[in-house]
RODODO-41156 format. One record per atom (N, C-alpha, C): residue number from 0; atom name; x, y, z. Coordinates in Angstrom, 1 decimal, decimal comma, padded with zeros to 4 digits. Layout:
N
+-----+-------+--------+--------+--------+
| num | atome |      x |      y |      z |
+-----+-------+--------+--------+--------+
| NUM |    CA |      X |      Y |      Z |
...
+-----+-------+--------+--------+--------+
END
This chain:
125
+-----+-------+--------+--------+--------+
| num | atome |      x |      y |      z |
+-----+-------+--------+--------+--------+
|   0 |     N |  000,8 | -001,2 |  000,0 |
|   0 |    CA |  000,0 |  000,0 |  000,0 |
|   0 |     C |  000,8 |  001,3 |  000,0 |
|   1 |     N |  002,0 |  001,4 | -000,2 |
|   1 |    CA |  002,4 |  002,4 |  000,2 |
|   1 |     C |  003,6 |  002,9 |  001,3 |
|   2 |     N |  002,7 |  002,9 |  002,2 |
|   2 |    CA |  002,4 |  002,8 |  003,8 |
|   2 |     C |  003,7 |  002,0 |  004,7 |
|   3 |     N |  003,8 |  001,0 |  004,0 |
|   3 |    CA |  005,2 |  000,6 |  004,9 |
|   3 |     C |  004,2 | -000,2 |  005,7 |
|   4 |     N |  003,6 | -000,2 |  006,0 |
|   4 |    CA |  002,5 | -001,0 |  007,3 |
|   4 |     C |  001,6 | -002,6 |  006,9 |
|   5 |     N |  002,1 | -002,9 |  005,9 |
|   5 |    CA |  001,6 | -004,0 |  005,5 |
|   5 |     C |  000,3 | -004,4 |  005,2 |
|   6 |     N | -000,3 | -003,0 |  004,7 |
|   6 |    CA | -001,6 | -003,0 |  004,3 |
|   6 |     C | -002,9 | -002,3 |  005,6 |
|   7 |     N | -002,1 | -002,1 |  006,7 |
|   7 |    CA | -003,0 | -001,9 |  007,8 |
|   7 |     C | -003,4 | -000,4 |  007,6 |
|   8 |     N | -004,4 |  000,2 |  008,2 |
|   8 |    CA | -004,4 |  001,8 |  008,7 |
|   8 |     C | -003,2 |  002,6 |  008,9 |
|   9 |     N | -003,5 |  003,8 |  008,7 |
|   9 |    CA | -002,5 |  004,9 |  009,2 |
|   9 |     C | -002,2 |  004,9 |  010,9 |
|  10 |     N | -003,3 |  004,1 |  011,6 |
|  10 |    CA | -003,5 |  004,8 |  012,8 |
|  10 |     C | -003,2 |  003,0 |  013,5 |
|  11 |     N | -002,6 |  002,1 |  012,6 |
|  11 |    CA | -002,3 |  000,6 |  013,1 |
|  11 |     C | -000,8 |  000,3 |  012,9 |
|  12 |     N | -000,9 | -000,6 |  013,5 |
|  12 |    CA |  000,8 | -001,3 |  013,0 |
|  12 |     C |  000,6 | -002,6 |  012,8 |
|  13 |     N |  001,2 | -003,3 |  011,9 |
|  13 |    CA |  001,0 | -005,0 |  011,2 |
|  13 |     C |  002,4 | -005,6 |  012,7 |
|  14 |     N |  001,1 | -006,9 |  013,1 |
|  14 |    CA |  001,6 | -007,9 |  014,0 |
|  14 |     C |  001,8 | -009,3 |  013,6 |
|  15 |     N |  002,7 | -009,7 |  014,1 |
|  15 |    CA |  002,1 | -011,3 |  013,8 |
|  15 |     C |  002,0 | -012,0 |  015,3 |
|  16 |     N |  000,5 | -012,8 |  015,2 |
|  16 |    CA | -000,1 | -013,4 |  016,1 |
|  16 |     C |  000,5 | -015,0 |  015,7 |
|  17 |     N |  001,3 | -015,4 |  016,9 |
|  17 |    CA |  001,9 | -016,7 |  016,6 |
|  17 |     C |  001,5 | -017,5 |  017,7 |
|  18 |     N |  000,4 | -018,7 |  017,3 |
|  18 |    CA |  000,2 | -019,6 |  018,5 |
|  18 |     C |  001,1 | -021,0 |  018,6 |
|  19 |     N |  001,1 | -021,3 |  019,8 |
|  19 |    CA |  002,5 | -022,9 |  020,3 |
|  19 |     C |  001,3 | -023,6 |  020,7 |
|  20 |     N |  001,4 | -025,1 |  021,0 |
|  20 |    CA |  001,6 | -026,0 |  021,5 |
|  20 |     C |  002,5 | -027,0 |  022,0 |
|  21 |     N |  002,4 | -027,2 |  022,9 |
|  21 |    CA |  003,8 | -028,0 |  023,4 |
|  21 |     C |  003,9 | -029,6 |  023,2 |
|  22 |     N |  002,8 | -030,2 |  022,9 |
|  22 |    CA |  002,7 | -031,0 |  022,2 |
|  22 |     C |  002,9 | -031,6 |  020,5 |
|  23 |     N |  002,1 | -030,9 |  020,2 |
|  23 |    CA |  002,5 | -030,8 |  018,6 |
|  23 |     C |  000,7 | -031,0 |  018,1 |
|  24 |     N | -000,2 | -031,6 |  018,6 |
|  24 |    CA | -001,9 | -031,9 |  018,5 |
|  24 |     C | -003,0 | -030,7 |  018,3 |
|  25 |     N | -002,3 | -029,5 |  018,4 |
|  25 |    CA | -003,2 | -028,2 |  018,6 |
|  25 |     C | -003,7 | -028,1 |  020,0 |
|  26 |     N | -004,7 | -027,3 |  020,0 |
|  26 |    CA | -005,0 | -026,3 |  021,4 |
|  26 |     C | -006,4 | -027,2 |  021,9 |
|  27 |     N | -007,1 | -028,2 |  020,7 |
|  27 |    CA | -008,2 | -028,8 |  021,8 |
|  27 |     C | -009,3 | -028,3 |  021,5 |
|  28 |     N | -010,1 | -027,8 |  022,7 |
|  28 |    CA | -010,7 | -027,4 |  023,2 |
|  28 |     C | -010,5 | -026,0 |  023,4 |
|  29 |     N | -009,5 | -025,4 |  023,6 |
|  29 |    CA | -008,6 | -024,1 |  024,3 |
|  29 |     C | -009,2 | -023,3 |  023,4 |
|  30 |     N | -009,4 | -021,6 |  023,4 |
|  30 |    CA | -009,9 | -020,6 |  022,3 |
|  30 |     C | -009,1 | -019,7 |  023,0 |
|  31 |     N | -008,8 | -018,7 |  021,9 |
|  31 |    CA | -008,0 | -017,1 |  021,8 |
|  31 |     C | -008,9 | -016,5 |  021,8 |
|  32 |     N | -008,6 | -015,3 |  022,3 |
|  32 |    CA | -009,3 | -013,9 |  021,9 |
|  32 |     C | -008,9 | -012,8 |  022,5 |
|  33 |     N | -009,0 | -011,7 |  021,5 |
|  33 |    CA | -008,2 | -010,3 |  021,7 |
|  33 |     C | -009,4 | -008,9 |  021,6 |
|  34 |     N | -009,3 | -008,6 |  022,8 |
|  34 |    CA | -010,3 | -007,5 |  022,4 |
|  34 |     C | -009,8 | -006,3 |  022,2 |
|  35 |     N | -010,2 | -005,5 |  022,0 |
|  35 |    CA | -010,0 | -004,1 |  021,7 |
|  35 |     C | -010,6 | -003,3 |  022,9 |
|  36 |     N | -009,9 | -002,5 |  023,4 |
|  36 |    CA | -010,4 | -001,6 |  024,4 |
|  36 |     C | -010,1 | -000,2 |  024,5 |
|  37 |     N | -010,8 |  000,8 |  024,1 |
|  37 |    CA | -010,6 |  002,1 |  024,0 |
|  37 |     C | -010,0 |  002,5 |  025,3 |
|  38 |     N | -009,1 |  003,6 |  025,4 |
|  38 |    CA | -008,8 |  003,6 |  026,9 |
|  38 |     C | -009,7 |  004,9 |  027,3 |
|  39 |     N | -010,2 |  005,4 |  026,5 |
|  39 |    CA | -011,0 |  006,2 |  026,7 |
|  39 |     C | -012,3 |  005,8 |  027,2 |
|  40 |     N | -013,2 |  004,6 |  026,4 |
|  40 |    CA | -014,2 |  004,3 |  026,8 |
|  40 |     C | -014,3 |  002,9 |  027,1 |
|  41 |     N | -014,0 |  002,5 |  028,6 |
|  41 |    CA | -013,3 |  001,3 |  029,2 |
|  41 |     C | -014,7 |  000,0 |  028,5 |
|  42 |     N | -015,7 |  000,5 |  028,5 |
|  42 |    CA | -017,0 | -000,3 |  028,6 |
|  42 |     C | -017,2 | -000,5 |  026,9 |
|  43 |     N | -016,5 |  000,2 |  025,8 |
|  43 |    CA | -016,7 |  000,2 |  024,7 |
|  43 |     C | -015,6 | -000,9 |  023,9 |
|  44 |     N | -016,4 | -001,9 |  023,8 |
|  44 |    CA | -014,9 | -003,3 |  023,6 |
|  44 |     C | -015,5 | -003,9 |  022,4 |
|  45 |     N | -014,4 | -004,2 |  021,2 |
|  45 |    CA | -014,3 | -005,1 |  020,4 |
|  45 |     C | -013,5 | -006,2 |  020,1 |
|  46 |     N | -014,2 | -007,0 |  019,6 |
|  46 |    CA | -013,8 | -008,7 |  019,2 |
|  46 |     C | -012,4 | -008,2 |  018,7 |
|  47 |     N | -011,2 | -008,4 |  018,0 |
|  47 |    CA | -010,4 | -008,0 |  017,3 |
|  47 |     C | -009,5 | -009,4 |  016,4 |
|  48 |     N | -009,3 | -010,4 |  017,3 |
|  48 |    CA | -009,3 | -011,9 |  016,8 |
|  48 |     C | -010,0 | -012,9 |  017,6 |
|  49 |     N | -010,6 | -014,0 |  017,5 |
|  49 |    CA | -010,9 | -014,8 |  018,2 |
|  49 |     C | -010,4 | -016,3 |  017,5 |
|  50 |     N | -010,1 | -017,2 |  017,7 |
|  50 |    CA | -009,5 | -018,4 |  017,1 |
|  50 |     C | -008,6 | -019,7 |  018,3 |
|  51 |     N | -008,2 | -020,5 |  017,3 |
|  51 |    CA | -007,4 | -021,7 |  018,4 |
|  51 |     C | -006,4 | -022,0 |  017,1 |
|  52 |     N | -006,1 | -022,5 |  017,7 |
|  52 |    CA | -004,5 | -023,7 |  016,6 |
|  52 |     C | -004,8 | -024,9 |  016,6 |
|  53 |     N | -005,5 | -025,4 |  015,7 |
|  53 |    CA | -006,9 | -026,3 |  014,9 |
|  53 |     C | -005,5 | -028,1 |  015,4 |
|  54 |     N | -004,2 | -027,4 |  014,8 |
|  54 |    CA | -003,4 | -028,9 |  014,5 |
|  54 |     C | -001,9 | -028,4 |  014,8 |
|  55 |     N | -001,3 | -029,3 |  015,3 |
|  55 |    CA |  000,3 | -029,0 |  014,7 |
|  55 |     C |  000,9 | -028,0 |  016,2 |
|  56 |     N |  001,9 | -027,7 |  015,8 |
|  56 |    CA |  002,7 | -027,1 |  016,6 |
|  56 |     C |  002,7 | -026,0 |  017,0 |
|  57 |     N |  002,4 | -025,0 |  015,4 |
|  57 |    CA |  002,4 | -023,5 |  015,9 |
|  57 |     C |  001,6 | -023,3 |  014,8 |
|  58 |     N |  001,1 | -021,8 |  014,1 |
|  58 |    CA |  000,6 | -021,1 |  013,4 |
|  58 |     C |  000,8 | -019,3 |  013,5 |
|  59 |     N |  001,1 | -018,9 |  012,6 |
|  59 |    CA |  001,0 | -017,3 |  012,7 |
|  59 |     C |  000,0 | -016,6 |  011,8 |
|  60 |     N | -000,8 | -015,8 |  012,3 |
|  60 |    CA | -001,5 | -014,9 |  011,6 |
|  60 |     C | -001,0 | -013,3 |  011,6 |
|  61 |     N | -000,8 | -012,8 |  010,3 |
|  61 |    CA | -001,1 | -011,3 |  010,8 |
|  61 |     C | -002,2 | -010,8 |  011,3 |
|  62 |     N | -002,3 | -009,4 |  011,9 |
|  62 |    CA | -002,8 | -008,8 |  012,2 |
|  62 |     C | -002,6 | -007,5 |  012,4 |
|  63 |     N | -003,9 | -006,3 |  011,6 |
|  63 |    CA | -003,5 | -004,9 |  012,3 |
|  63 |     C | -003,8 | -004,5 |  013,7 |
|  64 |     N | -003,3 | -003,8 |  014,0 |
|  64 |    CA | -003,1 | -003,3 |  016,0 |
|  64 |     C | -003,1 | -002,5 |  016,2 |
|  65 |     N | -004,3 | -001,1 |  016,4 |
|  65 |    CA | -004,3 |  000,2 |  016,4 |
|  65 |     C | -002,9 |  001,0 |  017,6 |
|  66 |     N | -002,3 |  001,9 |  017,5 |
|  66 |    CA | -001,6 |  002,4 |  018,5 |
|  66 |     C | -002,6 |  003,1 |  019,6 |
|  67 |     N | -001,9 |  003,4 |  020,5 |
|  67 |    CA | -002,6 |  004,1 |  021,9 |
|  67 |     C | -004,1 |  003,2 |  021,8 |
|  68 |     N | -004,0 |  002,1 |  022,3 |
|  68 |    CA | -005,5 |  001,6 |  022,4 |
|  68 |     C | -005,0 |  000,5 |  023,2 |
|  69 |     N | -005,7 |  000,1 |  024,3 |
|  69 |    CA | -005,2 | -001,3 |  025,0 |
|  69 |     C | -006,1 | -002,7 |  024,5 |
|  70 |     N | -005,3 | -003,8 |  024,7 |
|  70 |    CA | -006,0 | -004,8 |  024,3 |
|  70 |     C | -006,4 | -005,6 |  025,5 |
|  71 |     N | -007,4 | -006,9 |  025,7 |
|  71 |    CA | -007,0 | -007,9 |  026,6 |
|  71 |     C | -007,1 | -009,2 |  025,5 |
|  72 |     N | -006,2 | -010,3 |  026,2 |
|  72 |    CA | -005,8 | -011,6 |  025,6 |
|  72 |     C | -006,4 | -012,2 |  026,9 |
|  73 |     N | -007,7 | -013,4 |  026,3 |
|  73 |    CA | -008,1 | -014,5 |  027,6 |
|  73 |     C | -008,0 | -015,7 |  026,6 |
|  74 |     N | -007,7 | -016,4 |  027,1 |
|  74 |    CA | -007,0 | -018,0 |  026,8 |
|  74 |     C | -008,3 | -018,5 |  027,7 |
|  75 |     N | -009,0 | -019,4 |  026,9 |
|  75 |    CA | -009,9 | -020,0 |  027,8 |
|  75 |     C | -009,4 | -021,5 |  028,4 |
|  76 |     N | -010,0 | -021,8 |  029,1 |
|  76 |    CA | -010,2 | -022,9 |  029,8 |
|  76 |     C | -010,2 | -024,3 |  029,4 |
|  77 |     N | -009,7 | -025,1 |  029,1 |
|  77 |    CA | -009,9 | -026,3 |  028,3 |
|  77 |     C | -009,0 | -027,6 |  028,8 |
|  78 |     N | -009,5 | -028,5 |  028,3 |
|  78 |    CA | -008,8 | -029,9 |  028,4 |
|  78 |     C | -007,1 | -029,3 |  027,2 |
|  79 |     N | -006,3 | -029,8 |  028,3 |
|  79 |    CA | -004,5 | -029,1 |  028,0 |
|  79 |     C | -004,0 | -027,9 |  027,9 |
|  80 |     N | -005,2 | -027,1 |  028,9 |
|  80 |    CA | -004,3 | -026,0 |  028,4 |
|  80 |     C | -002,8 | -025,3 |  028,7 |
|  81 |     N | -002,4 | -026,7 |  029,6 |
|  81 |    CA | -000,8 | -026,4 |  030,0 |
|  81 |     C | -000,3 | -026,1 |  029,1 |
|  82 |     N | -000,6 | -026,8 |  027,7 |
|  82 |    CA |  000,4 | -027,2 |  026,7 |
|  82 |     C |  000,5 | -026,1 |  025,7 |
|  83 |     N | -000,3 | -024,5 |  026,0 |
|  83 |    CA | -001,0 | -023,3 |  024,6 |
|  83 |     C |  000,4 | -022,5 |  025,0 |
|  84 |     N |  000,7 | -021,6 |  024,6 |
|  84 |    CA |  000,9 | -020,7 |  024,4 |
|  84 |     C |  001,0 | -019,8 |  023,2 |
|  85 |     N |  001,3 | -018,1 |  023,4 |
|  85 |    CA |  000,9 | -017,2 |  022,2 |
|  85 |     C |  002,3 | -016,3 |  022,6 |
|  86 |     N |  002,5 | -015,4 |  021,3 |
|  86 |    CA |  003,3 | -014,3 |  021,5 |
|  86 |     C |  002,5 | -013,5 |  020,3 |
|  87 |     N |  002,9 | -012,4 |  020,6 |
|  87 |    CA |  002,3 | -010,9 |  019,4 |
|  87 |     C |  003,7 | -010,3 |  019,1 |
|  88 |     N |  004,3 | -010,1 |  017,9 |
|  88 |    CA |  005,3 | -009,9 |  017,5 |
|  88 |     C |  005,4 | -008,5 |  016,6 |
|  89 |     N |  006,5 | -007,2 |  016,9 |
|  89 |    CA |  006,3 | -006,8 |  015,7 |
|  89 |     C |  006,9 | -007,3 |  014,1 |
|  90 |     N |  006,4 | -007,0 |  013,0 |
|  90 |    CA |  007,0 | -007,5 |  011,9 |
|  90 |     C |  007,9 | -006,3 |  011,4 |
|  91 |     N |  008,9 | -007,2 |  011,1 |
|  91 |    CA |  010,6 | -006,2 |  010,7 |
|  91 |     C |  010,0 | -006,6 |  009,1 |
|  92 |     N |  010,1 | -005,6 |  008,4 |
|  92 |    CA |  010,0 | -005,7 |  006,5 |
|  92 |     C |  011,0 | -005,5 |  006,4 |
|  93 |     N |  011,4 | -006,2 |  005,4 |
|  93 |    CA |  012,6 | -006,3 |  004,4 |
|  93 |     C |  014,1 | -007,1 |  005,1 |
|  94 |     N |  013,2 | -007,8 |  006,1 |
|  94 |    CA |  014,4 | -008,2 |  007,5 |
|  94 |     C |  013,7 | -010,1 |  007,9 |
|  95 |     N |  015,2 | -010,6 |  007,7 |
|  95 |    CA |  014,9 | -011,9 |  008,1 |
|  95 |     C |  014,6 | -012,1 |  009,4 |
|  96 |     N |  014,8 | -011,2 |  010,5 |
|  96 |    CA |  014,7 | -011,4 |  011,8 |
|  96 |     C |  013,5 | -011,1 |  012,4 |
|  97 |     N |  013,1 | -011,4 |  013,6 |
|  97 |    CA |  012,3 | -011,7 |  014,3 |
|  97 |     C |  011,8 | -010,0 |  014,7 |
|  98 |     N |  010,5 | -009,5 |  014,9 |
|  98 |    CA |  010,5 | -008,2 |  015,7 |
|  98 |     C |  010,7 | -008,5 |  017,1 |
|  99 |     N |  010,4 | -007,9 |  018,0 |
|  99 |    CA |  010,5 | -007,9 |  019,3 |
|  99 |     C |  009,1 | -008,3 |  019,8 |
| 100 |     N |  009,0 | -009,4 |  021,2 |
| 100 |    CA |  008,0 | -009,4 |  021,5 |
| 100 |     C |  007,1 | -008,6 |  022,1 |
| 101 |     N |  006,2 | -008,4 |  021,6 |
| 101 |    CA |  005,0 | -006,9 |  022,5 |
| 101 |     C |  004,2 | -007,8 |  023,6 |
| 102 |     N |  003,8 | -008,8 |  023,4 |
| 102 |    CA |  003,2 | -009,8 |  024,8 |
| 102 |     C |  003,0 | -011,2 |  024,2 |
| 103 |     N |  002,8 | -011,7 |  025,4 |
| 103 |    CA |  002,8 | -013,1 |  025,3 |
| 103 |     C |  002,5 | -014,3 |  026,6 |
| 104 |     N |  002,7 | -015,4 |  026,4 |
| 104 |    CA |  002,1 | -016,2 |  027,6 |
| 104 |     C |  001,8 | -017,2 |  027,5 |
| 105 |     N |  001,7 | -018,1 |  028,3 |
| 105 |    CA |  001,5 | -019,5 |  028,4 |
| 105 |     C |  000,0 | -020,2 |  029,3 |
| 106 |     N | -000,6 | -021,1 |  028,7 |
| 106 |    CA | -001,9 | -021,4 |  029,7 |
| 106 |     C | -002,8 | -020,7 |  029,9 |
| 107 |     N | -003,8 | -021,1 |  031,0 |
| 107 |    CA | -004,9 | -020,3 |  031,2 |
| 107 |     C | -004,4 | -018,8 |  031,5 |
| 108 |     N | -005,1 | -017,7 |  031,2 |
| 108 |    CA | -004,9 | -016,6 |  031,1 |
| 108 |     C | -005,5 | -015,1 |  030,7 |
| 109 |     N | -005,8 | -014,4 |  031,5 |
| 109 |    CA | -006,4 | -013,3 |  030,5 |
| 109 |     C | -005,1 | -011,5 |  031,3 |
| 110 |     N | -004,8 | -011,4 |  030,1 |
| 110 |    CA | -003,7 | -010,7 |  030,4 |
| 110 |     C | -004,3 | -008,8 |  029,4 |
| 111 |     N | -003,9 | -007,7 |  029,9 |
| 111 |    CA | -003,9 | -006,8 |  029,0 |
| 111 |     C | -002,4 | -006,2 |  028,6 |
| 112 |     N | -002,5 | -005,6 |  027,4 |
| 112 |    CA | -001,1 | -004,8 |  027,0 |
| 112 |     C | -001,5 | -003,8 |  026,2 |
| 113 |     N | -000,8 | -003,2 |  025,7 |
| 113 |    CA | -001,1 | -001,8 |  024,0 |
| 113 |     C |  000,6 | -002,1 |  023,3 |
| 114 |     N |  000,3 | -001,9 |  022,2 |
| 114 |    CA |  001,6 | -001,8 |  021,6 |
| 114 |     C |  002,9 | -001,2 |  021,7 |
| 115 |     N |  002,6 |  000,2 |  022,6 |
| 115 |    CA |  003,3 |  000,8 |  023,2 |
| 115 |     C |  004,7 |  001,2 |  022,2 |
| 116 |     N |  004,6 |  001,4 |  021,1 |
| 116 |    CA |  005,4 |  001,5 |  020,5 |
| 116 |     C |  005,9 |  002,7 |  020,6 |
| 117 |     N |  006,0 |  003,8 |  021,6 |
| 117 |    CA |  006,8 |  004,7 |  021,6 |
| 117 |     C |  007,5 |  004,8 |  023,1 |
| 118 |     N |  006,8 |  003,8 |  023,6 |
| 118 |    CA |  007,6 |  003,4 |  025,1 |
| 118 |     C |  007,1 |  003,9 |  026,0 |
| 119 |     N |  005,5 |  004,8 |  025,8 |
| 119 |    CA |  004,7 |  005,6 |  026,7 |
| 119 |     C |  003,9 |  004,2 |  026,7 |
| 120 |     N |  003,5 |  004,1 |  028,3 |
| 120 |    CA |  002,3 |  003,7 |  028,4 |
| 120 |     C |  001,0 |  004,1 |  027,9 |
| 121 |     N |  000,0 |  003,0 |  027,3 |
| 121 |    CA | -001,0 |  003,8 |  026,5 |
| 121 |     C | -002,8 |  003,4 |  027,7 |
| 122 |     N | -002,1 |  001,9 |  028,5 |
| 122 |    CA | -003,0 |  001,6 |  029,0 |
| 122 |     C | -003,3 |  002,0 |  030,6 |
| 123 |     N | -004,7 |  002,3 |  030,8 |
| 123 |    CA | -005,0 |  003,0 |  032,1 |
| 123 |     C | -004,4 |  002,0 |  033,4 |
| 124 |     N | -004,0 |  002,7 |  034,4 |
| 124 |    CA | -003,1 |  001,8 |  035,1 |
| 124 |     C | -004,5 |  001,6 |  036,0 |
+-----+-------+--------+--------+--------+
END
């Protein structure tokens, strides 16, 4: 697009959403989901991804990730969920290497972050 941003908004940044298993069988039963949370209007929340890792070891999806906006990640409840984990990565273009991780986690869970890509906190403490 242009943009440098991998197709996302002016006001997003391109992620990659990477799910584990530590078995190798998928997540089960286990579900993801990321919502969106205005930090302005704490009660005003969107779906942003919702999914599992159907087979196999890992999977990555992109995804756009608005700045200054906090998210929450809940990992549900399921038969194995010792064995899930996730990381949110940013994506380096034109670069074989890895971005840095923005959050991540293992097991049952529901955790918040924001992308924080200017190193200001964006989410209400």
């Amino acid at each position: 697009n242009g943009l440098g941003n991998g197709g996302c908004s002016l006001d997003s940044h391109l992620v990659s959403l990477i799910l584990f298993d530590g078995w190798g069988d998928g997540w089960a039963d286990v579900q993801m989901s990321i919502q969106e949370t205005s930090s302005l209007f704490l009660n005003n929340t969107s779906i942003l991804y919702q999914g599992t890792l159907e087979i196999g070891h890992e999977k990555s999806e992109l995804i756009c990730m608005k700045r200054n906006t906090c998210y929450t990640v809940t990992i549900s409840d399921g038969n194995w969920v010792n064995e899930v984990g996730w990381e949110i990565r940013e994506v380096v273009f034109g670069s074989m290497r890895q971005g840095r991780v923005i959050a991540g986690g293992e097991g049952l869970m529901e955790c918040d972050f924001s992308l924080d890509l200017t190193e200001q906190p964006t989410c209400p403490l």
